[in-house]
N, C-alpha and C positions, 0 to 999 in steps of 0.2 A: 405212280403205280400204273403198270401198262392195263389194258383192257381187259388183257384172258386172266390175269391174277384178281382182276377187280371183281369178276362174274364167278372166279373160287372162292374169293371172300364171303359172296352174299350167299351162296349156296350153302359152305359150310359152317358159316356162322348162324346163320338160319338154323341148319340142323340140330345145332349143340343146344340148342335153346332152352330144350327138353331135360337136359340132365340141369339139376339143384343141386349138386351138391359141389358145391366152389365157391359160398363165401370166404369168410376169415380166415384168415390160414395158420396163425400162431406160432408161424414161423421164425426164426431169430439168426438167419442166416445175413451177416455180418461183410461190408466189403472192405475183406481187409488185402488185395489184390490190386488196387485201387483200378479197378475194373468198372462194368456200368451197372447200375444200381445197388439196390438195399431193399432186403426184406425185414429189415429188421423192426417188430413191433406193429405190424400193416395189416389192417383187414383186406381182402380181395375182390373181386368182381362186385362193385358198385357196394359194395358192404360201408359201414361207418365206423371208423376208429374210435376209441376211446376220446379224443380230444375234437370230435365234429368230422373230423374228415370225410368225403368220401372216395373214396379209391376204387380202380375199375384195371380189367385182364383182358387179355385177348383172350376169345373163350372160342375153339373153334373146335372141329375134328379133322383130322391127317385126311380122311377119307369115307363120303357115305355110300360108297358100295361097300355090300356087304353078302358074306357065305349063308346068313345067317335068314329065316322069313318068321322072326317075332311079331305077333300080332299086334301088339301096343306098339308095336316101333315104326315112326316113320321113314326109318331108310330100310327096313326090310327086303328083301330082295323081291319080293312078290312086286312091294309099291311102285307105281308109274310116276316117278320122277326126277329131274334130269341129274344128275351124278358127275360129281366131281373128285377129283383127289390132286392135294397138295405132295410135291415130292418135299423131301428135307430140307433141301437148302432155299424151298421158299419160306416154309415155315419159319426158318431160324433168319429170314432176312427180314419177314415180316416182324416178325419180334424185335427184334436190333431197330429197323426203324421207326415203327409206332412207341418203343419206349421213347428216342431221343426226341419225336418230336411230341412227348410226354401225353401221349394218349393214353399209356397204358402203365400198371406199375408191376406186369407179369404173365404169365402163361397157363393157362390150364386148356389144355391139349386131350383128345380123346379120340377115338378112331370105328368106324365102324370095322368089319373084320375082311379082309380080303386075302385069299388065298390058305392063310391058317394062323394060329391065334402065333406063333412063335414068327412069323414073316413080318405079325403088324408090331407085335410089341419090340421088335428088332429096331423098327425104324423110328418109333416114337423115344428111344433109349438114346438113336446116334442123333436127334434134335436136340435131347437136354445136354449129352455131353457137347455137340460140339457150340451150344451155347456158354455152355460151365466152360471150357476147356478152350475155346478157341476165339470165343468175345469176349472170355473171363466176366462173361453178365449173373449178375448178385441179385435181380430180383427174383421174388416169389416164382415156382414151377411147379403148377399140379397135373401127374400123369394117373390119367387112367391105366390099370392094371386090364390087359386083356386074357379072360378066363380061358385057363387051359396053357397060358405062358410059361415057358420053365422057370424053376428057381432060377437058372443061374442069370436068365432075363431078366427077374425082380429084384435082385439083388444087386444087381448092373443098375435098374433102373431107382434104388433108395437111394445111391451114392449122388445123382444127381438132381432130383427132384426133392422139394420142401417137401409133399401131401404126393401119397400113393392112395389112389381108393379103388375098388371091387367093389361093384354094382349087383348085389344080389336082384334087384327089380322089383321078384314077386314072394309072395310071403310063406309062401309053401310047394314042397317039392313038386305037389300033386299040380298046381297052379299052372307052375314052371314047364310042366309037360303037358300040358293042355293047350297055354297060350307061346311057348316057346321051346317044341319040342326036340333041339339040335342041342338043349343046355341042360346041363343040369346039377343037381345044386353041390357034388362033390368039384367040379372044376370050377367051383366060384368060391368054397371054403377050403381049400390046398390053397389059392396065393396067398388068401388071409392068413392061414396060419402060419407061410412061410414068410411072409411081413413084420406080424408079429412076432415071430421068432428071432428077426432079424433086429426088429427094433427093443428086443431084450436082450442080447448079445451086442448091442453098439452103445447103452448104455452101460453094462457090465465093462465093456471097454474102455468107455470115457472116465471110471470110475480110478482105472489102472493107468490110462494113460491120456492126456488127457490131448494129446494131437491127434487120434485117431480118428480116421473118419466117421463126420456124423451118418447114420442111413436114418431118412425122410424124418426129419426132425420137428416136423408138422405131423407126425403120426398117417395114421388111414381111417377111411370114412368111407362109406355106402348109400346107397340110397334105395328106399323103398315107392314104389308105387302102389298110391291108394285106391281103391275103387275101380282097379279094371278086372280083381277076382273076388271070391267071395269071403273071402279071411272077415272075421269082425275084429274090433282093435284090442279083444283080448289077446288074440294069435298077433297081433301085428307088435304089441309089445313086447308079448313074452318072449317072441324073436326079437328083437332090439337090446333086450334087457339081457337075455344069453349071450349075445353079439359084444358088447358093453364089457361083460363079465369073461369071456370064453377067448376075445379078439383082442381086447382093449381098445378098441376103435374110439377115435376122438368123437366123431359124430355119428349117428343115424339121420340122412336126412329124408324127407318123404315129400315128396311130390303125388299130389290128387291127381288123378289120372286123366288128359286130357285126349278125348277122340280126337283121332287122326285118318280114323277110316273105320268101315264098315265092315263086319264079318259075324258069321255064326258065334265064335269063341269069344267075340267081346260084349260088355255091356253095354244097353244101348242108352246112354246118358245125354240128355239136355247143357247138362251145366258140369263142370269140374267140380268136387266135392271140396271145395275151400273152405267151409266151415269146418267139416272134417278135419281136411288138414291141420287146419289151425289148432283141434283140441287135442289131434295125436302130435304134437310140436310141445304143445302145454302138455300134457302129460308127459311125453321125454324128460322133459325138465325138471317136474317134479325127482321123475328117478335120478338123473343127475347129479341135481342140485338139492336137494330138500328131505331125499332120507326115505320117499315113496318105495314100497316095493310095487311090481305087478300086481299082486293080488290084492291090494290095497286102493286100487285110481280102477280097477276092474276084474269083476268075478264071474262064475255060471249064472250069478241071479242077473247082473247087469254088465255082459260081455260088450255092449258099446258106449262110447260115451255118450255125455249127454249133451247136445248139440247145443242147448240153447243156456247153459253155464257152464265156467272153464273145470275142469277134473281136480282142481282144490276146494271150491265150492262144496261142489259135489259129494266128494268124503265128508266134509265139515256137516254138513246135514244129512249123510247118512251116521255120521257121529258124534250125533250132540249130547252123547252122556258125556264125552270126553271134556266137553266146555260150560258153562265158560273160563276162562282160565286166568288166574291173577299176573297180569301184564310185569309187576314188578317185584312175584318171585318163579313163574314159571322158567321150567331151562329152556335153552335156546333149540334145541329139537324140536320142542312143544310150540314154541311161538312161532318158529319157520312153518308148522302146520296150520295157524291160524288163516282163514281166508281174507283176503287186502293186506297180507305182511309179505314182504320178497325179503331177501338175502341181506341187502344193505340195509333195509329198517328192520330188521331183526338184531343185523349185528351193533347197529344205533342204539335201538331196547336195552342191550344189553349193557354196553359202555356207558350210557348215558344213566340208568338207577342205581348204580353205584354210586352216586352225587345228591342225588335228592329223589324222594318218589314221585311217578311220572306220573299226567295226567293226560286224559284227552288231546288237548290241543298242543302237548308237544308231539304225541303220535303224529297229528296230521302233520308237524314239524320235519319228523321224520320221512316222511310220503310214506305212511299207512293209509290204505284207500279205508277211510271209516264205513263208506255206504256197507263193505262187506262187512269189518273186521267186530264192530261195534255191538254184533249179534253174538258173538264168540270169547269176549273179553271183558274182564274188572279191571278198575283204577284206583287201587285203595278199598279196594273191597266191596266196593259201587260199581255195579253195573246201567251201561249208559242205555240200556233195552230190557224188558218184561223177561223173567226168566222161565214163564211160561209159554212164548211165544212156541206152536210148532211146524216143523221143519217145510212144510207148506207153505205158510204163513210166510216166515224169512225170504224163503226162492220170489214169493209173490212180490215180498216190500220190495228185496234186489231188483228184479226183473224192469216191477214197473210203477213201485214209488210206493209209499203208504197211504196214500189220498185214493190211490186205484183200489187197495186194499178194501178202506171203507167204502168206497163206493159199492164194491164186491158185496160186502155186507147186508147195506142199506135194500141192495136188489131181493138179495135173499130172503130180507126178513121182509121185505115187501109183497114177495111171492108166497111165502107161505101166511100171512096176514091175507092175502087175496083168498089164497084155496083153502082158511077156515073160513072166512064168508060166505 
C-alpha cells in the first residue's frame, strides 16, 4: 500500500469510528459464483458469532468532506480538519486485498456528502456493484443510504449491499434543526420508506419466484444519538418503537453522544453517557424481544430510565402486585417478564416442567440470575424470599447485598435509640 492511500486509510477510518451501527449483519448471502467470500451466517465489524468467533469489516467513509456543518459531527464543514476522499476504484481495491489477505470478512462503507446527496450515493452504489459484478466478491456490504438520494439510487443500491441503513441521528425534528439545520427529518424517512417498500416487494417476489433478486437481505437499521439534545428516553423510544413498527428496521442502534468540539448548540459533557446507553440498548430489547410496550419500560411519572438498574428490574418493582408468580404454571409471556430470566431460560422453564416440577437450583441450571429472579418467583408454591418484602427493600438487597440491608437497619434503629435518649 503506497503512502497517499496509507494516510486515506487513517483519516477515513478514523472518521467512521463514530457511526455504531454495523455489527452483525444477518445476512445469508451465499457464494454460489464461486467468487470471493461468504456472508453466509457472520456477524460483522469485530461482533461475535454464534459459535465464538470474531469477525471484523473494513469500516471507513468514500469521503469526509462534507456540504453539510452538523454540530455533533466531526467532519462538518465548519470543522478544522485535514480531509480526504477515496475514489472508487480504491475503495473496491482496498477491499479485494484486505479480504485475501484475511483482515477483513466485508465492507460497511459510508460517506460524508459532497457536492449533493445523489452525486455521493452514485458513487457508493458503483463500489458495491463493481465489487458484486466484477470481483464477483460474496462477503458482507453495508451501505449507508445518503438522505435526500433518489429511489432509483436505493433501489440500485438494495440489489447490491447485505444492510442498507438511514441515520436519523437526532431524536426530534426540533433537535435536527437546531443542531443540524441543512437536514431534515422528511429526507431521512422518504429512503426509509422507500427501502421498506422495497424489502416488501422482494419478498412478495421471492414468494413467486424464487430466482429473483434478493434487495438488502440484511434489511435497514439507523442510529440514534444519545445526550447531544434534550429528548428524555421516553421520546427516544417511542421513536424507536414507531421506527420498528412503521420501517421494519432490523435495528435501532444508539450511540452516547461523544464531544467532538465545542459550540453554543451542543451540550457541554465531561464523559459520554454510556450508562445511558447501555439501559436505552436494554430497554430496546425488552420491546423486541420480551413483549415490553413503550409505555410500559417508561411514562410521564418516570420519562427516564433508571441508571442504576436495568428497565426489567425496574417494571418488576414498580409491579409487584403482578408477582410473585408460580415458575411451573406461569405462561411463558409472564416468566419472560420476570427479572434474571432471558429468552433461553424461559424457553428452558418451559420445556423442562413438562417432566417434572422445577426447583431452585435447576433455575440456576438454566442461567436464571437468582440474585434478581428469587424476589419474583415460587417453586412448588414456596417462595425462596419474604412476601412482604418492599419494593425498596429488593432494589436495596439487588443493588448491594442483604448484609448492607441490615446493616442499613441497625444504623436506623441506632439513630432513633440515640434521639429518644
Amino acid at each position: 500500500m503506497n503512502e497517499r492511500i496509507q494516510e486515506k486509510l487513517k483519516i477515513l477510518a478514523d472518521a467512521a469510528k463514530y457511526d455504531v451501527s454495523c455489527s452483525s449483519s444477518g445476512g445469508k448471502r451465499k457464494n454460489s459464483n464461486k467468487g470471493l467470500g461468504n456472508a453466509e451466517g457472520m456477524g460483522i465489524c469485530h461482533s461475535y458469532t454464534e459459535d465464538g468467533r470474531c469477525v471484523s469489516l473494513l469500516k471507513i467513509l468514500l469521503t469526509n468532506f462534507c456540504i453539510y456543518d452538523c454540530a455533533y459531527c466531526v467532519t462538518r464543514k465548519s470543522n478544522d480538519i485535514k480531509r480526504a476522499a477515496f475514489t472508487v476504484e480504491e475503495v473496491v481495491d482496498l477491499t479485494i486485498n484486505f479480504y485475501r489477505r484475511n483482515y477483513i470478512e466485508g465492507l460497511f462503507l459510508s460517506s460524508g456528502i459532497f457536492k449533493n446527496a445523489d452525486y455521493t450515493m452514485e458513487r457508493l452504489v458503483r463500489i458495491a456493484k463493481k465489487l458484486r459484478t466484477e470481483h464477483k466478491f460474496n462477503g458482507y456490504i453495508h451501505l449507508k443510504t445518503i438522505p435526500g438520494a433518489s429511489e432509483e439510487l436505493i433501489k440500485e443500491a438494495g440489489l447490491y449491499a447485505d444492510r442498507l441503513s438511514v441515520n436519523i441521528e437526532l431524536p426530534s425534528e426540533m433537535s435536527l434543526q437546531t443542531l443540524a439545520p441543512e437536514k431534515n427529518y422528511a429526507e431521512i424517512l422518504t429512503p426509509m420508506g422507500h427501502i421498506s417498500g422495497q424489502l416488501q416487494q422482494s419478498k412478495e417476489e421471492k414468494k413467486l419466484f424464487k430466482s429473483a433478486p434478493a434487495f438488502a437481505p440484511a434489511g435497514q437499521s439507523t442510529q440514534l444519538i444519545i445526550g447531544a439534545s434534550k429528548e428524555n428516553d421516553q421520546q427516544i423510544l417511542t421513536l424507536s418503537s414507531n421506527l420498528y413498527r412503521s420501517y421494519n428496521l432490523k435495528r435501532v442502534y444508539y450511540s452516547g453522544y461523544v464531544p467532538v468540539s465545542e459550540g453554543s448548540r451542543l451540550p457541554s459533557l465531561v464523559n459520554p453517557p454510556i450508562i445511558r446507553e447501555n439501559r436505552v440498548y436494554q430497554a430496546d430489547w425488552l420491546m423486541r424481544f420480551y413483549g415490553f410496550q413503550v409505555n410500559e419500560i417508561v411514562d410521564d411519572q418516570h420519562p427516564d430510565l433508571d441508571l442504576e438498574i436495568d428497565p426489567k428490574l425496574a417494571w418488576g418493582l414498580r409491579n409487584l402486585g403482578v408477582f410473585p408468580i408460580e415458575i411451573n404454571t406461569a405462561d411463558y409471556e409472564l416468566i419472560l417478564r420476570v427479572p434474571g430470566i432471558g429468552v433461553k431460560s424461559a424457553k428452558k422453564i418451559v420445556a423442562a416442567r413438562r417432566f417434572a416440577p422445577l426447583r431452585l437450583e435447576h433455575l440456576q441450571k438454566f442461567g436464571v440470575v437468582l440474585k434478581r429472579a428469587r424476589y419474583f418467583i415460587t417453586c412448588k408454591g414456596q417462595s425462596p424470599e419474604s412476601k412482604d418484602l418492599t419494593a425498596e427493600t429488593i432494589r436495596r438487597r439487588i443493588l448491594f447485598g442483604e448484609g448492607s440491608v441490615r446493616n442499613s437497619l441497625v444504623k436506623q434503629q441506632l439513630s432513633l435509640f440515640a434521639m429518644a435518649s
